[in-house]
VEXKE-981707 format. One record per residue (C-alpha): residue in three letters; x, y negated, z. Coordinates in steps of 0.2 Angstrom, whole numbers, plus 5000, padded with zeros to 4 digits. Layout:
REM VEXKE-981707
ALAXYZ...
//
This chain:
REM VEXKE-981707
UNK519633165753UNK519933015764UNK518132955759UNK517533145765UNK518333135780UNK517832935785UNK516132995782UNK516133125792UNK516833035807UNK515532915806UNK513833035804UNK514733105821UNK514732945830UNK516332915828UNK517332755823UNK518032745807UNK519232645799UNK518832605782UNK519732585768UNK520232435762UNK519632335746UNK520732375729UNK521232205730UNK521832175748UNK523032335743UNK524132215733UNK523732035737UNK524031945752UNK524031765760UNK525131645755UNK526631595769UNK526831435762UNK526431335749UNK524531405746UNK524031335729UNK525331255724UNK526731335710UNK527731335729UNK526731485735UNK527831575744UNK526831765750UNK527731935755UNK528031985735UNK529031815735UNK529731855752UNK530132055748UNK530932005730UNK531931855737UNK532831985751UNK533032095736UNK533831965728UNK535131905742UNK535632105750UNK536632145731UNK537331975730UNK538031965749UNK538532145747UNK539532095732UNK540131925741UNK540932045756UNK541532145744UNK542832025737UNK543732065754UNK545232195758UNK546332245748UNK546532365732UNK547532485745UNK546632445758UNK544932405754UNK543432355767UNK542132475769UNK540832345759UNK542032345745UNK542132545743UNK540332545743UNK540132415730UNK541432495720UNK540332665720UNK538732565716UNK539632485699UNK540532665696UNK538732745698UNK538132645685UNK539632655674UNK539332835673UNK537732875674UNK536832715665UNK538032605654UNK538932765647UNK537732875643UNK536632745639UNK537432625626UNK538932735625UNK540532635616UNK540532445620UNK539632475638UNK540532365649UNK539832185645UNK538132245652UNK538632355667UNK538432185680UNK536632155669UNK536032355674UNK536932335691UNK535832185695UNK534232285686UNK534532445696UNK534832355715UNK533632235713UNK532432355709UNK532832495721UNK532832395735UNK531132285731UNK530432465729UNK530832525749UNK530032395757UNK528432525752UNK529232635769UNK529932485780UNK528732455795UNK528132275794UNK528232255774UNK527232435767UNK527232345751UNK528432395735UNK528732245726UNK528732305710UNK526732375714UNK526232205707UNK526332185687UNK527132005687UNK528832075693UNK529032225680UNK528432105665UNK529631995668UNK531032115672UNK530632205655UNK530532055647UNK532232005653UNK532732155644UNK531732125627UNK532531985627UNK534432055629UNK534332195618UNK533532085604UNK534931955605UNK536232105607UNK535532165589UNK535831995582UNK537331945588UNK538132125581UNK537132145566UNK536331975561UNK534731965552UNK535032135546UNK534332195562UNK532632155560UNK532532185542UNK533132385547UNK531532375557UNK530332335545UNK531232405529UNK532032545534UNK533532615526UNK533432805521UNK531532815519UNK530532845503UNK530032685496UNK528332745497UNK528332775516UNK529232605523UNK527832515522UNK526832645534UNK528732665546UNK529332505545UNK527432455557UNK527632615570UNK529632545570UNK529032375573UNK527632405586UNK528632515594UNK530232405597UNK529432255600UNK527632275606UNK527732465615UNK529232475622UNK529232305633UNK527432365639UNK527932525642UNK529532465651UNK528732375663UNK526932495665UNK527932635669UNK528532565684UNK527032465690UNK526032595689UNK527232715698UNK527432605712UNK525632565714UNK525132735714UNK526332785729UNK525832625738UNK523932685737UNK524332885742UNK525232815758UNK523732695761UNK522532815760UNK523532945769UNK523932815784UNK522132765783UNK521832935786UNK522732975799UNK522232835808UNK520532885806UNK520533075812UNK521533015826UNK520232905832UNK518933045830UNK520133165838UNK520233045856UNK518433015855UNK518133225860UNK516233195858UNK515633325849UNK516133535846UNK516433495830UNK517833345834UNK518533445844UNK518733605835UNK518933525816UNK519933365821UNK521533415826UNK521833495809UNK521333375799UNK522433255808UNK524033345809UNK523633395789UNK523333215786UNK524933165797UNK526133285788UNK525633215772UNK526033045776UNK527833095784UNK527933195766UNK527433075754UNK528432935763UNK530133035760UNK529533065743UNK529132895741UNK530932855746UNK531632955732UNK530232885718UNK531032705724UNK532832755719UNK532332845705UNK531132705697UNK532532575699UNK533732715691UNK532332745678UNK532032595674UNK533832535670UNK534532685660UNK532832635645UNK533632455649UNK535432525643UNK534532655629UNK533732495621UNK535232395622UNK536232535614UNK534932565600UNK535132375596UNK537132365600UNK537232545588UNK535932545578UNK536432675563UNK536432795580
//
């Protein structure tokens, strides 16, 4: 569609503005440090704020009082019991509270790098970049895997492979899908899922901004019938759309982080209970 309309601003004389490479969507120039294992860009820069807004939230919090607690510390105490109840509880059920500040950090950290797709200046989620969600989801492959052996010893893997309550004849053939699924699939799919959600988002709101930047430009330029009379539709459809999608793009950021950390307490659970 954006192509469609780009094209037809330019067969009318018009200026267009294209779209940009595939590339210059997620990379961008270093800040400092260029070439060196020091390279500092935005996805540094966004992650690193990311980083420090949960853990100076959580510093302030430690003020006030129980009976008379600061406004930072009732928000931090809704935060944890948000995730209490709707990610550690549900997700690894009895035995949750050594991992609630693991999911907290998973779910902020996450959320937050995900909104600076909508901040003016930044346009970029953090997590549209595959480096971040690998090594969150790593990060989590490794946890549920020492959580499984530090419960249930060697026994963990060996359940894996060699499944109890199978027919002798089908553990061969379960014991690989159990395998590849736990330790191959799921960290793949862990961190896929929310790369690929955040990318796609940042490139709707590219090519809807693109967009509207392009029929406006058509629209001011009033040098044809057909500008004149198509134009203004196109630009307040194309306009809309982007106000649209970047309120639903608001929502996708919280709900990927929330996403992303109640698999983290399901796989945690499955290793901490693994008869369940």
């Amino acid at each position: 569609m954006i192509n469609a309309f780009l094209a037809f601003a330019e067969a009318e004389g018009g200026s267009a503005v294209p779209f940009p490479p595939p590339p210059n969507l997620v990379e961008w120039a270093p800040i400092f440090g260029e070439g060196s294992i020091f390279e500092f860009n935005k996805i540094a820069l966004i992650s690193l704020i990311a980083f420090l807004v949960p853990v100076i939230i959580f510093f302030m919090a430690k003020g006030g009082s129980a009976d008379e607690p600061s406004k930072i510390r009732v928000l931090a105490e809704k935060i944890v019991e948000f995730i209490e109840e709707q990610i550690a509880k549900p997700g690894i059920g009895h035995g949750y509270e050594p991992y609630v500040p693991l999911l907290t950090a998973l779910f902020l950290f996450i959320s937050i790098g995900n909104l600076f797709e909508v901040i003016p200046f930044f346009n970029m989620p953090s997590n549209a970049r595959m480096a971040g969600p690998l090594v969150l989801s790593l990060t989590v492959f490794v946890m549920f895997i020492a959580v499984g052996v530090k419960h249930n010893g060697m026994k963990y893997f060996t359940d894996i492979v060699w499944p109890p309550g199978v027919p002798t004849a089908m553990r061969p053939l379960v014991g690989f899908i159990e395998f590849f699924s736990t330790f191959i699939a799921r960290p793949l799919s862990h961190a896929v899922r929310l790369f690929a959600n955040m990318l796609a988002g940042h490139i709707l709101l590219v090519t809807f901004g693109v967009l509207t930047i392009g029929t406006f430009n058509k629209l001011i330029d009033f040098d044809s019938i057909t500008s004149i009379a198509i134009m203004p539709f196109a630009w307040l459809g194309s306009f809309v759309g982007l106000i649209a999608f970047t309120g639903y793009e608001v929502g996708v950021s919280i709900i990927q982080g929330f996403v992303f950390a109640i698999l983290a307490a399901v796989y945690i659970g499955s290793s901490l209970h693994p008869a369940h």
